[in-house]
Biopython code that builds the backbone (N, CA, C, O; Angstrom):
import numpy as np
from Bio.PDB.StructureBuilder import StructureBuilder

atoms = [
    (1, "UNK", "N", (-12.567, -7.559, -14.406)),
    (1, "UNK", "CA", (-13.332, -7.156, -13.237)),
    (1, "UNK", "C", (-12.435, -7.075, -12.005)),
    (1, "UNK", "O", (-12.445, -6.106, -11.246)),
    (2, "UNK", "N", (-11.641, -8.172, -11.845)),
    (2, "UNK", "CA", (-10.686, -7.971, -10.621)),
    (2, "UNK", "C", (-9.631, -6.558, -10.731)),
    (2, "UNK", "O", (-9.308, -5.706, -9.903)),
    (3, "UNK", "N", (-9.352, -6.739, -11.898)),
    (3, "UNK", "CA", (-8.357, -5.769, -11.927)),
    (3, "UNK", "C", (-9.230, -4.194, -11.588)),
    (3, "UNK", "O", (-8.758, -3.393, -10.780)),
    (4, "UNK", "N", (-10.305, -3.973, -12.202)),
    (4, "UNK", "CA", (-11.063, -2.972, -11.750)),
    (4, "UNK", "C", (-11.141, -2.452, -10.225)),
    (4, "UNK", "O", (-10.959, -1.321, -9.775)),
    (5, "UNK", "N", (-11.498, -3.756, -9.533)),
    (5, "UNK", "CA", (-11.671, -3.982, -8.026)),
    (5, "UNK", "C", (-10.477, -2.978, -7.518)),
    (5, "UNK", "O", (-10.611, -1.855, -7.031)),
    (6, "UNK", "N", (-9.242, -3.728, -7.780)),
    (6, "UNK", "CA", (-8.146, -3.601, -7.291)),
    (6, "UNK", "C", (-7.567, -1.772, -7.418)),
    (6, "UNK", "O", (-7.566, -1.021, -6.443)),
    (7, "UNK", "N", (-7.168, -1.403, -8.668)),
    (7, "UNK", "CA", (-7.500, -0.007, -9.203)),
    (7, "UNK", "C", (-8.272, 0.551, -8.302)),
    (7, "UNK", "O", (-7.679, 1.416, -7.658)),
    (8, "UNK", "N", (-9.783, 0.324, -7.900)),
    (8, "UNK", "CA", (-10.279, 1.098, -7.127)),
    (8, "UNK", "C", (-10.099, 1.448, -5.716)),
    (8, "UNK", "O", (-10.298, 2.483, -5.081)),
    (9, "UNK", "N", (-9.498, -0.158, -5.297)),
    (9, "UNK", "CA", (-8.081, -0.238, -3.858)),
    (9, "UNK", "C", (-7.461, 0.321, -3.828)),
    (9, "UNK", "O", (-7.613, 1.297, -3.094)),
    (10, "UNK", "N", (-6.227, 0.175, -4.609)),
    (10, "UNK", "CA", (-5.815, 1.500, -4.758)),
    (10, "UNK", "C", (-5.735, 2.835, -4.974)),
    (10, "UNK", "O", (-4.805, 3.642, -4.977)),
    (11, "UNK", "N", (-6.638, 2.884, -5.114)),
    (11, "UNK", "CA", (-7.126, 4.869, -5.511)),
    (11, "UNK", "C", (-7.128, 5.146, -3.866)),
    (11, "UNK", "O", (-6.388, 6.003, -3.383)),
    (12, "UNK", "N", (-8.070, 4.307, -3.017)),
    (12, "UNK", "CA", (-8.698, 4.771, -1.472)),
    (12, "UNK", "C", (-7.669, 4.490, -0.883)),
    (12, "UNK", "O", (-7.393, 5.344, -0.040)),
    (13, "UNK", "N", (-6.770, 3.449, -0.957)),
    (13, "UNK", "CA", (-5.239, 3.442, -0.150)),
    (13, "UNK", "C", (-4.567, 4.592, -0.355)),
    (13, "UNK", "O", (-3.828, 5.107, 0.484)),
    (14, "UNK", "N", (-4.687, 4.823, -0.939)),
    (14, "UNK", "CA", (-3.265, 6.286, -1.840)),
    (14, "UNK", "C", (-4.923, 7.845, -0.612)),
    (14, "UNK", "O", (-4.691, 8.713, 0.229)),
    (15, "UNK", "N", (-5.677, 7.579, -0.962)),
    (15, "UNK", "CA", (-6.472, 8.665, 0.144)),
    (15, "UNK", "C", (-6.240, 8.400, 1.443)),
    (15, "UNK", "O", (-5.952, 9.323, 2.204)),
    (16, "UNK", "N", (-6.340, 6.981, 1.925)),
    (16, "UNK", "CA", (-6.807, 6.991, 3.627)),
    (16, "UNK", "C", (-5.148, 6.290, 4.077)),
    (16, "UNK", "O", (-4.755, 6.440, 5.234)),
    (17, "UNK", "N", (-4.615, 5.831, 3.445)),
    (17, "UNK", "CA", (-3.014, 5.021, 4.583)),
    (17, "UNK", "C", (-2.399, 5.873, 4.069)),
    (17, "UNK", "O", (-2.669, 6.383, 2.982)),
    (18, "UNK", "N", (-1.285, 6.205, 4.937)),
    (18, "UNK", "CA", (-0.205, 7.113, 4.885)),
    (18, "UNK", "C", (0.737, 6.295, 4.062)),
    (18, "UNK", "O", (0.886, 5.078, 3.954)),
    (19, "UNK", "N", (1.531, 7.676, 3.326)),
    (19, "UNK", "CA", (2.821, 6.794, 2.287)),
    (19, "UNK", "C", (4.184, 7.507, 3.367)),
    (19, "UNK", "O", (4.428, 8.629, 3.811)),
    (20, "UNK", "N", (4.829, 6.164, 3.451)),
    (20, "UNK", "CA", (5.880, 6.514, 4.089)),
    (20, "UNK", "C", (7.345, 6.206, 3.430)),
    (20, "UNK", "O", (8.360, 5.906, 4.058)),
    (21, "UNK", "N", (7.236, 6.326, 2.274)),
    (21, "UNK", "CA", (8.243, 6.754, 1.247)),
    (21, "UNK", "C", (8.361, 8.338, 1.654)),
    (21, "UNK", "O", (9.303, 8.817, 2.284)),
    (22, "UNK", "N", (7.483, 8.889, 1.282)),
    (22, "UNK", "CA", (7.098, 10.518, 1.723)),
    (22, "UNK", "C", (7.964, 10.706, 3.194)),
    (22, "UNK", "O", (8.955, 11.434, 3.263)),
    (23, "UNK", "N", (7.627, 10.221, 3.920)),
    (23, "UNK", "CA", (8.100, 10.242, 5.386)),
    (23, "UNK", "C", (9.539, 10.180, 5.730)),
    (23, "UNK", "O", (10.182, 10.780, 6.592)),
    (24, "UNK", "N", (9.917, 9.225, 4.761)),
    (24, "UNK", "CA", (11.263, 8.720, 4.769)),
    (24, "UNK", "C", (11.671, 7.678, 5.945)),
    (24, "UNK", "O", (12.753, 7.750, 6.528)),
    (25, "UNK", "N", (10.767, 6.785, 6.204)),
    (25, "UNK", "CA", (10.882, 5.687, 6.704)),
    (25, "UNK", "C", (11.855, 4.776, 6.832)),
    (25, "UNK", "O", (12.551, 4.603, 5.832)),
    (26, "UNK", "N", (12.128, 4.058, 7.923)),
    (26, "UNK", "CA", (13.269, 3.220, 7.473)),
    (26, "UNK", "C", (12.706, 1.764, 7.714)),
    (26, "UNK", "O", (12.184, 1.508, 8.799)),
    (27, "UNK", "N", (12.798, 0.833, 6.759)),
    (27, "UNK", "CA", (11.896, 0.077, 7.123)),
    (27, "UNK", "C", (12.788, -1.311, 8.433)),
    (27, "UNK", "O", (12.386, -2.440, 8.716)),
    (28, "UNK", "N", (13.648, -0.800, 8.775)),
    (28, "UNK", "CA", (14.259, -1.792, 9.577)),
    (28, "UNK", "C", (14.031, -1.292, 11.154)),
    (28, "UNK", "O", (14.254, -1.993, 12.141)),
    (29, "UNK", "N", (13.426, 0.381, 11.168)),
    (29, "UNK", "CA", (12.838, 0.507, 12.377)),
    (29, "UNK", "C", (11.064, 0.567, 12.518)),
    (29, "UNK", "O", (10.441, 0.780, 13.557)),
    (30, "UNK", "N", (10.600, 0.359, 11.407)),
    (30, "UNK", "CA", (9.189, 0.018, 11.279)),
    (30, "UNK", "C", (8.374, -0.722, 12.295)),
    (30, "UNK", "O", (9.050, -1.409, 13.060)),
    (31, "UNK", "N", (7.353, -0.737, 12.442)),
    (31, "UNK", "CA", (6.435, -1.603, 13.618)),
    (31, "UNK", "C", (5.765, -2.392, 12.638)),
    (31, "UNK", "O", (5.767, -2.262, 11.414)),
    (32, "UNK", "N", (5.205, -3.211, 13.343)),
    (32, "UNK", "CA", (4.797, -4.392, 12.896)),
    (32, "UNK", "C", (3.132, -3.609, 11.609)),
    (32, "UNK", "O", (2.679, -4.056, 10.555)),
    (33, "UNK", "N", (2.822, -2.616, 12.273)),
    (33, "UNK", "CA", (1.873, -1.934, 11.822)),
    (33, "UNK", "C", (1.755, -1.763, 10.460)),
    (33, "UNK", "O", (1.054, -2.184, 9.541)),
    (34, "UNK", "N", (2.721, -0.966, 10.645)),
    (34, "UNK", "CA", (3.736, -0.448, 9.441)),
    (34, "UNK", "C", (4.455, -1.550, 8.690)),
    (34, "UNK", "O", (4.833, -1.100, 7.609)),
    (35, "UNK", "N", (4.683, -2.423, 8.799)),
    (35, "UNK", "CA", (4.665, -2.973, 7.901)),
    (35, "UNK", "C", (3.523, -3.936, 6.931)),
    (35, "UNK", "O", (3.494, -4.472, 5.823)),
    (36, "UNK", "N", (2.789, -3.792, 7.924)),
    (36, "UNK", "CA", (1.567, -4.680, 7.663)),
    (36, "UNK", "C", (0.913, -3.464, 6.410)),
    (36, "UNK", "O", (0.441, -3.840, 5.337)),
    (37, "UNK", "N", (0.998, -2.190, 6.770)),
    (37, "UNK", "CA", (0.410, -1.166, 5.586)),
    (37, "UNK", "C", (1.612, -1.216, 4.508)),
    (37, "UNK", "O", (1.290, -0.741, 3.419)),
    (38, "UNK", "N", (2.608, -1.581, 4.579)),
    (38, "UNK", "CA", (3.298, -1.422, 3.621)),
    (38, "UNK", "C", (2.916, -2.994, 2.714)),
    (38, "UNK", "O", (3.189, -2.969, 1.514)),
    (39, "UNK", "N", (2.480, -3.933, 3.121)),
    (39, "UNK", "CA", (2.850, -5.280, 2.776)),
    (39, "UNK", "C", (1.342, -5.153, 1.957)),
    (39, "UNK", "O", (1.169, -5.665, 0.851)),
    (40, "UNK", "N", (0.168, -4.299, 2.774)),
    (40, "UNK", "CA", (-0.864, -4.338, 1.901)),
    (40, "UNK", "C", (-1.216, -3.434, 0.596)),
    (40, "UNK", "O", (-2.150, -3.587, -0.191)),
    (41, "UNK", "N", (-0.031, -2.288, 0.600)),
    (41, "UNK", "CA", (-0.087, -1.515, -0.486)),
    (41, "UNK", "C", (0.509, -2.306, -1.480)),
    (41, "UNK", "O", (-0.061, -2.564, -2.540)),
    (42, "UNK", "N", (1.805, -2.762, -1.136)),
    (42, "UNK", "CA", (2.353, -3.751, -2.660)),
    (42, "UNK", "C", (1.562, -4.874, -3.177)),
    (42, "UNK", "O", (1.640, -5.395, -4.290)),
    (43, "UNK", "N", (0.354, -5.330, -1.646)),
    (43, "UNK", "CA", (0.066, -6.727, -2.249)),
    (43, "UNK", "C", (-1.484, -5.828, -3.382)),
    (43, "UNK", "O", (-1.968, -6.517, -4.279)),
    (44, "UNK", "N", (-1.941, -4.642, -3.198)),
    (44, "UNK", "CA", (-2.646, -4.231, -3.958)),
    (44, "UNK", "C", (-2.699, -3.792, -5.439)),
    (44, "UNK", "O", (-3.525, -3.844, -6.351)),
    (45, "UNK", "N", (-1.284, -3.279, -5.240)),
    (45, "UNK", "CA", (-0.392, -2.210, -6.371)),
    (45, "UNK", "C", (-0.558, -3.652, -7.404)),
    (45, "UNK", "O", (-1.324, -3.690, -8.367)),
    (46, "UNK", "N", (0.379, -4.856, -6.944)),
    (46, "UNK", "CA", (0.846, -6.135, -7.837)),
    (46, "UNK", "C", (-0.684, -6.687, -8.641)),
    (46, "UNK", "O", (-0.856, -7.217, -9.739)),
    (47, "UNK", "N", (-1.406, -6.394, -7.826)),
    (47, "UNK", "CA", (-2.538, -7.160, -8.426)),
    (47, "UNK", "C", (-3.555, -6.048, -9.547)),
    (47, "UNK", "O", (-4.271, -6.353, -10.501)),
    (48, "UNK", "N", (-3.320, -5.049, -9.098)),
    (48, "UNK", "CA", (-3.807, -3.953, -9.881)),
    (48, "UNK", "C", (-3.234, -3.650, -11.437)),
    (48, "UNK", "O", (-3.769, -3.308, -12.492)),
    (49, "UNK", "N", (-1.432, -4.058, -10.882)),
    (49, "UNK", "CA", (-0.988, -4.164, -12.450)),
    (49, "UNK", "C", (-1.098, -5.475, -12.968)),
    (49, "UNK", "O", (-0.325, -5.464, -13.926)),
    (50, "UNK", "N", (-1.381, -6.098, -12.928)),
    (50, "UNK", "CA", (-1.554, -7.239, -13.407)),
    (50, "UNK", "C", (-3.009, -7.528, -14.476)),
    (50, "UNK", "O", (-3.206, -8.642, -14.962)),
]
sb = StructureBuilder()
sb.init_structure("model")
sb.init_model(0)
sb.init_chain("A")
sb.init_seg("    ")
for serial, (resi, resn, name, xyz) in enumerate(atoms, 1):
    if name == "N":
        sb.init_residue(resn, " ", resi, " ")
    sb.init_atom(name, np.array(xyz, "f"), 0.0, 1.0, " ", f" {name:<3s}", serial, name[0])
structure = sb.get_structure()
């Protein structure tokens, strides 16, 4: 069931937050923002594969 949850997190992250791999980001000039969307896509991705 969690893992379901999560999968479905991720589907709407990958629609509504921007990927800034795409962008070509650097993450050492990032804002705090930005990292906060980056920190919540991996903490989604990890739990989704799991």
């Amino acid at each position: 069931m969690k893992k379901q949850v999560f999968k479905f997190i991720a589907k709407m992250n990958k629609i509504a937050l921007p990927s800034y791999t795409k962008k070509g980001l650097d993450i050492s000039k990032a804002s705090k923002i930005q990292l906060a969307i980056i920190g919540w896509k991996s903490f989604v991705t990890q739990n989704s594969l799991n």
